[in-house]
N, C-alpha and C positions, 0 to 999 in steps of 0.2 A: 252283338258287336261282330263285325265283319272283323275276320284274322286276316293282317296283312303281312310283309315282311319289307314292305315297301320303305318305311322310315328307317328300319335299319343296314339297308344298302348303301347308301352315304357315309356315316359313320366308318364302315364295314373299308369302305373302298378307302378311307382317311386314316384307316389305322394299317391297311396292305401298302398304301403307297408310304406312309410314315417309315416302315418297316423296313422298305424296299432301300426308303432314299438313305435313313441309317446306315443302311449296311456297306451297300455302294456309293456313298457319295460322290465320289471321283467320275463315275458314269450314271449316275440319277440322273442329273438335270439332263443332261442329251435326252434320254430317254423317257424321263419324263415330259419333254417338250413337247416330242415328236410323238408318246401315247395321248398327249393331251390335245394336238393338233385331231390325231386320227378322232376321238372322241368328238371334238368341237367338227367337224367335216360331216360325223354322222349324225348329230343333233342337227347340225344346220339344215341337214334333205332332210330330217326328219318334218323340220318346221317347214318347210318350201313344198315338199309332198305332199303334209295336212292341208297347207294352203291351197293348193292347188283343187286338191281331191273334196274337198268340205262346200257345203253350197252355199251362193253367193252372200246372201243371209247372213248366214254365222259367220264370214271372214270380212266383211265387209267393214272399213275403216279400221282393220288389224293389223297391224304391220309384222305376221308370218311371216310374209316371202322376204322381207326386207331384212330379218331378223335373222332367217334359214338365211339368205345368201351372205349376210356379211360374218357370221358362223362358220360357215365354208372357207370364205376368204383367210380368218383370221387362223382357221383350223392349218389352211395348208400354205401358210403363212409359215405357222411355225413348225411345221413339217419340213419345208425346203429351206428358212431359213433361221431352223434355229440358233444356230452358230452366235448368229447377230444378237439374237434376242437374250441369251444367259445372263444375260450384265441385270437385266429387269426381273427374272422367275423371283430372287430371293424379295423380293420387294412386294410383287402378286402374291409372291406365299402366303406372307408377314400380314397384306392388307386382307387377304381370304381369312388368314385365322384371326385377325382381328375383328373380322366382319360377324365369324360366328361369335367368339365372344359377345360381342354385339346381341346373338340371337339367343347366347343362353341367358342374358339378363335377361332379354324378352318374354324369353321361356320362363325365367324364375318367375316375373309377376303375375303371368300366368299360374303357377304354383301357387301362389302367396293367396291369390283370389280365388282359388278353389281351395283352400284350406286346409292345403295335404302340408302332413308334415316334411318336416326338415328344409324349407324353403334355400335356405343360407346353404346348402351344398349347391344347389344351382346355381347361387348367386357367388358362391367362391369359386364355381368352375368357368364361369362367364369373366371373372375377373380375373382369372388365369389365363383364359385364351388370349382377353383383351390385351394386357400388360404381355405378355408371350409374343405376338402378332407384332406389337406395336415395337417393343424391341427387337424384331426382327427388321421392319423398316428403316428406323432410324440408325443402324450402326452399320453403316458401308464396312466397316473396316476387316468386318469378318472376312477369313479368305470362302471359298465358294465351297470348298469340301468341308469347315466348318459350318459353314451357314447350311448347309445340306444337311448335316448332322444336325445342326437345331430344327431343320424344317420337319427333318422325319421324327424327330422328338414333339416337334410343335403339333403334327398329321396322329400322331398315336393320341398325344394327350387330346385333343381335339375328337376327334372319333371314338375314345373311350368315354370322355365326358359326354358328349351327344346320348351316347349309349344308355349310359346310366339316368339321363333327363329321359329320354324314350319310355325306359321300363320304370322309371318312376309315375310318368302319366298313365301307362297302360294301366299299371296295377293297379291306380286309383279309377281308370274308367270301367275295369272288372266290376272292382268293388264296388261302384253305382250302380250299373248293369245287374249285378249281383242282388243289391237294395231294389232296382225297380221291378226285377222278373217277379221278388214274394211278394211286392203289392200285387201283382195280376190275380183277378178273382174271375176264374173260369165258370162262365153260366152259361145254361143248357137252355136255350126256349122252344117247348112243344107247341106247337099249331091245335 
């Protein structure tokens, strides 16, 4: 099994930005706007680059460059005007952590059909996120430095739980890995 570290840089970045907006509410959302704009500007040339740079072949009927440019757009969108935009982040938040809820139930069924135990911690961290996310959405009422405070509550719980669905599949792909290396039966053939 290839070692990656790759599934746990999301998580990773959901429990720093959590962390972040906890602590400073009052100046998170600015700044998280405008690091999120900067991020969406460099995925977008990221996408518009591959596009260009990949041969006609592989991008053909793929909507990269459409996808890189309105990425760009939306990135430096809320870079110059985030001011405008604050009134919608706690609502993006709310629907993002709702979304992954969304993906830990995904993930638990996946659990459930491989047959590893303890399925029901996935599926009560997916119903955390979900009911977490989704009360975020629906209560305008919150002021914005509470709702900040829940988001970075919502961003840690969210990237912790991820975390622990990660190392729950690893350890069970080990341990197949593990099962399929001692069936290999190493034979010699001489000429």
């Amino acid at each position: 099994m290839k070692k990656t570290i790759t599934p746990f840089i999301p998580p990773i970045i959901y429990v720093i930005l959590g962390v972040f907006a906890f602590i400073t509410a009052d100046q998170a959302l600015l700044v998280m706007c405008k690091v999120l704009g900067g991020v969406l500007v460099i995925v977008g040339l990221f996408y518009a680059i591959q596009y260009v740079i990949k041969a006609p072949f592989k991008t053909f009927a793929s909507n990269g460059f459409v996808v890189g440019f309105v990425l760009v757009l939306l990135g430096a969108t809320l870079i110059l005007k985030a001011e405008l935009l604050i009134p919608f982040i706690p609502y993006a938040m709310g629907f993002m952590i709702a979304v992954n809820g969304i993906r830990s139930l995904q993930n638990a069924i996946d659990v459930w059909k491989l047959k590893l135990s303890k399925p029901w911690i996935v599926v009560l961290i997916g119903i955390i996120n979900l009911v977490f996310g989704i009360v975020m959405m629906v209560n305008p009422g919150l002021t914005i430095e509470i709702m900040m405070k829940a988001v970075g509550i919502g961003l840690i719980v969210s990237g912790i739980a991820d975390l622990i669905t990660i190392l729950i599949v690893l350890g069970y792909s080990k341990k197949e890995e593990k099962k399929s290396n001692e069936n290999i039966i190493d034979v010699e053939v001489n000429d």
